[in-house]
N, C-alpha and C positions, 0 to 999 in steps of 0.2 A: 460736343456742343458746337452750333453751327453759328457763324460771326457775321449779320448781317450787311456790319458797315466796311466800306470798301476802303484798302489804304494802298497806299504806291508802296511798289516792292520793297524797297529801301528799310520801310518800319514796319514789313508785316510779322516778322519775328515777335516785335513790341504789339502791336496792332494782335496779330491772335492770340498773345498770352495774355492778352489783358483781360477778356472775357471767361480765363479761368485761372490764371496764376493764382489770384489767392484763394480759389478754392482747392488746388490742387500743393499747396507750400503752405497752407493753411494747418494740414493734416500734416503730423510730423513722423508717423508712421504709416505707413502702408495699411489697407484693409485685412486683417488675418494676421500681421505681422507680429512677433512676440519681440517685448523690450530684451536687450541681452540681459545677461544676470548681473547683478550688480552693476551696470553700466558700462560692462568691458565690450569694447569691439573684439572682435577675434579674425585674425586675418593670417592666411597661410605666408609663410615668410622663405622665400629660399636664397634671400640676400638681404641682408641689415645695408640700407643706403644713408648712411648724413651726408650733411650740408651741412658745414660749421665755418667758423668767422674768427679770425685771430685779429686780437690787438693788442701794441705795448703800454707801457705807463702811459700815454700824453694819450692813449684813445685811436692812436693813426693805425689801419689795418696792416699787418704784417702779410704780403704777398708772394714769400720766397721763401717760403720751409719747404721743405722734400717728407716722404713718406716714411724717413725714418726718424721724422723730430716728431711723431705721432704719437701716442700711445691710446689703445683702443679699450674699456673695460666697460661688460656687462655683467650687472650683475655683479660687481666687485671683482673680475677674472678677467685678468687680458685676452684679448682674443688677437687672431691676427689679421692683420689688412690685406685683402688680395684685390685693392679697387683704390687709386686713388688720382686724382686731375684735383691742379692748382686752375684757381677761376673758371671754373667749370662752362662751358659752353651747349651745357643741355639746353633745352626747348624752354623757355616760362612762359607758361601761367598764371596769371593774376585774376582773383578775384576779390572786386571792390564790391564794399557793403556801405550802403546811405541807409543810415538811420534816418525813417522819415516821421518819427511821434513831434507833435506838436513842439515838444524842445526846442526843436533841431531848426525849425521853421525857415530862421536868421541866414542859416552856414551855408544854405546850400547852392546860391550860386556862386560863393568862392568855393566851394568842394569842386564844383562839378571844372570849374577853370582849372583850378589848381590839378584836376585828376586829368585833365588835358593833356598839360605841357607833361606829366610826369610820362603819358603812356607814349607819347610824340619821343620822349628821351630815352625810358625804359626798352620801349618792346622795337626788335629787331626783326627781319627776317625769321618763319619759324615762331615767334613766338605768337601767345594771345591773350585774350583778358575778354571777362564776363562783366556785369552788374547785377547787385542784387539791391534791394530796397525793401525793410523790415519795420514794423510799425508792430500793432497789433494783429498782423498778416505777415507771411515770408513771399515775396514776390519776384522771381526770375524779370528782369527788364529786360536784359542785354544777356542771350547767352553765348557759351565762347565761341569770340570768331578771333580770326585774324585778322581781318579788316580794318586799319584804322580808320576808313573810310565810314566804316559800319558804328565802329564805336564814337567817334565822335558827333552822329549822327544822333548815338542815344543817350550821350552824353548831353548834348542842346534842349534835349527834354526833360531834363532834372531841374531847370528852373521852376518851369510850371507845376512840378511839385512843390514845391516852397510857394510859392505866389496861391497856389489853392491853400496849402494850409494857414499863410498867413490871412488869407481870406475866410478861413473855416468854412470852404466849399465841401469837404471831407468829412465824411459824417465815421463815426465810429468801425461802423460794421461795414463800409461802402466797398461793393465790388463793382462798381462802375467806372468806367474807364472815363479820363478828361482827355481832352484835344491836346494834343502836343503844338509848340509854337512851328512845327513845318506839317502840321496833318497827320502825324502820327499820333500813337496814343499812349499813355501810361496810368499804368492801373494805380485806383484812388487807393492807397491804404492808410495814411494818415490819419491822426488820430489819440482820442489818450487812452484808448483801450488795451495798451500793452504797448512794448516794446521788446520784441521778440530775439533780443542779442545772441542766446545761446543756442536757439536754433535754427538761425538761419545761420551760422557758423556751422552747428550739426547738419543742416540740410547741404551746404554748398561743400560741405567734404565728404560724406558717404553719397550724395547721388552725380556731382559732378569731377570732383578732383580726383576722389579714390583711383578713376581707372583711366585716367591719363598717366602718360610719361613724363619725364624730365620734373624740373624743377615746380613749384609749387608756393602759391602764396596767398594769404589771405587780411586783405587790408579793412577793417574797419574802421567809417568815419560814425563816432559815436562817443555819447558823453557818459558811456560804460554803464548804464542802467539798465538792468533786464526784469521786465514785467510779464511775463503771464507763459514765459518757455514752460514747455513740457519736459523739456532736457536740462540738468541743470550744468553749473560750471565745469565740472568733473567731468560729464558724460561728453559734452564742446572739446575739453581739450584733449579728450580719447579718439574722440572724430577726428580732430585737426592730425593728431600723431598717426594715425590709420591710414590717412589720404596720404601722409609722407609732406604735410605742406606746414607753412610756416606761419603765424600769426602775427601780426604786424596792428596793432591801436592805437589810434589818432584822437584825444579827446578835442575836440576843435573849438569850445565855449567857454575856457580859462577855469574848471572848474575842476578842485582837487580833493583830493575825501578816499572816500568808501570806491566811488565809481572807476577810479583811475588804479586801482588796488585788482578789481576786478580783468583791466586791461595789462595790468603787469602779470597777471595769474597766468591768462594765456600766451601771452606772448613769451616769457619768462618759459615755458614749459616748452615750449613747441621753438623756440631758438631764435623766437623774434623778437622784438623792441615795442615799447608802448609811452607814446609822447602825450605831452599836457599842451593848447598854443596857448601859449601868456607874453609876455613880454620879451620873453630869450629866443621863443622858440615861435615861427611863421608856422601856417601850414605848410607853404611851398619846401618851407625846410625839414619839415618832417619828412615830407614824400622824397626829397633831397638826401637824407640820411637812409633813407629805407634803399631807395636806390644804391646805395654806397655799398650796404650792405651784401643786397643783390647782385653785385659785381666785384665780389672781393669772398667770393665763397670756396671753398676747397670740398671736395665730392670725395666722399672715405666709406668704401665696402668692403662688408666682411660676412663668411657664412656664418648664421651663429648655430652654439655647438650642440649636437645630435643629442646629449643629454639634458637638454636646457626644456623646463617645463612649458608644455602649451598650455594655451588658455588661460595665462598668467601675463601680468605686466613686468617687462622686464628694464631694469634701470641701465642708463648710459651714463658714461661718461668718458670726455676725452680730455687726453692732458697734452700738454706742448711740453715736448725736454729739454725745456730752456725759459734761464727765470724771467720774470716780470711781463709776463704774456696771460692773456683772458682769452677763453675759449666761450664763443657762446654756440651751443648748438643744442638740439632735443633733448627730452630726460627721459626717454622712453621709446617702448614700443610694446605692442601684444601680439606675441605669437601666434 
């Protein structure tokens, strides 16, 4: 598809996806492509990696275990650690997801601030961070760069998604792109024709995260509603364990129920944390806590054993040898 309108280098990343992003994140599978069975991903594995997070009774992160206050079991069976670094210093990844349905209209020039300072604090040297934006379409905005330069360039254009929907410029089925407030553009997907949570989760881990290195993360700002996915919760949190990356939910509208049940489901599974903002709790300070997180992880590999079934899901669990300590890390993986 050839993009007639001209944009300055800067937003042509945003600028030509905008004329097919949502037809092409639209479709949640490929042409020809057969669903797995049952919903399993299946992935060749010649190293079991976590990422896990130790706390004591008061909740403060414990930073000073050694590899032998570990205990590693899959499957109900120790296995042993031949991999392990306290605060691990691998590569991240972040990929942030803007729910942009009608809802959400309100939040999103504090998201887009609030995702500022956090990527300003988070991201290092080496590391990088994408966007995505999920409506009744899955749409790549921002994809990964390093540049903070770049990202908050495509962060300035998440207003004028808010200001179109609270306009109802956005028509249901709209693949046309709006002006961004510096000349770029961002594709219209706003709307009450869905809210596609579980597979733009499923999209942003099997076609981006899967096959990067290092550490791994995936932040949703959303008020835990998913309308019209093709992939359901189960099949989201087999993607997110697949990629190796970790689920992280922000309901950012005070709103508690069914939808915030749905953001403890993944994030709970895949070894991440899922906030409500109300009165205790800022946005600033979720992304604050998720941070915390991210800098207080301990990195534990192991081969898993020659007789252990493929094409099967296989359960984790690690323990700390010493009492009054919580581990939060993955519950899984598929062979």
């Amino acid at each position: 598809m050839r993009n007639t309108v001209h944009f300055s280098p800067v937003h042509r990343a945003l600028a030509a996806l905008a004329a097919c992003a949502a037809l092409a994140f639209a479709q949640t599978r490929t042409p020809g492509e057969q669903p797995p069975a049952s919903g399993v991903i299946r992935v060749d594995v010649e190293l079991v990696n976590l990422l896990c997070t130790v706390q004591d009774r008061s909740g403060a992160y414990v930073t000073d275990l050694s590899q032998d206050d570990f205990t590693v079991l899959e499957d109900g069976r120790r296995q042993p650690i031949t991999h392990f670094a306290r605060q691990t210093d691998q590569a991240l990844t972040v990929a942030l997801l803007f729910d942009v349905s009608w809802s959400m209209d309100t939040s999103l020039n504090a998201e887009s601030d609030a995702a500022r300072q956090f990527f300003r604090s988070i991201l290092r040297p080496g590391d990088s961070a994408m966007l995505v934006g999920f409506a009744a379409f899955v749409a790549l905005w921002q994809p990964v760069t390093s540049s903070a330069q770049v990202l908050e360039q495509a962060l300035d254009q998440v207003p004028e998604v808010g200001k179109a929907l609270r306009d109802k410029r956005m028509s249901v089925l709209s693949k046309t792109p709006i002006p961004g407030p510096r000349g770029g553009m961002m594709i219209a997907i706003g709307g009450d024709g869905g809210s596609k949570l579980f597979d733009a989760v499923d999209l942003v881990s099997t076609r981006h995260l899967r096959q990067l290195p290092g550490r791994k993360a995936i932040i949703a700002l959303t008020d835990g509603k998913d309308e019209g996915s093709e992939r359901s919760l189960q099949e989201a949190v087999r993607s997110t364990l697949a990629a190796d990356a970790i689920f992280f939910g922000i309901e950012p509208k005070e709103k508690l129920g069914d939808r915030m049940d749905v953001l403890k489901e993944l994030s709970s599974k895949t070894g991440g944390s899922a906030f409500n903002i109300d009165n205790h709790t800022t946005l600033d300070a979720a992304l604050r806590a998720i941070e915390e997180q991210l800098r207080n992880q301990y990195a534990i590999g192991y081969a898993p054993p020659d007789n252990s079934k493929k094409g099967t899901f296989h359960k984790l669990e690690v323990r700390v040898n010493k009492p009054g300590y919580t581990v939060r890390v993955r519950s899984g993986y598929v062979r």
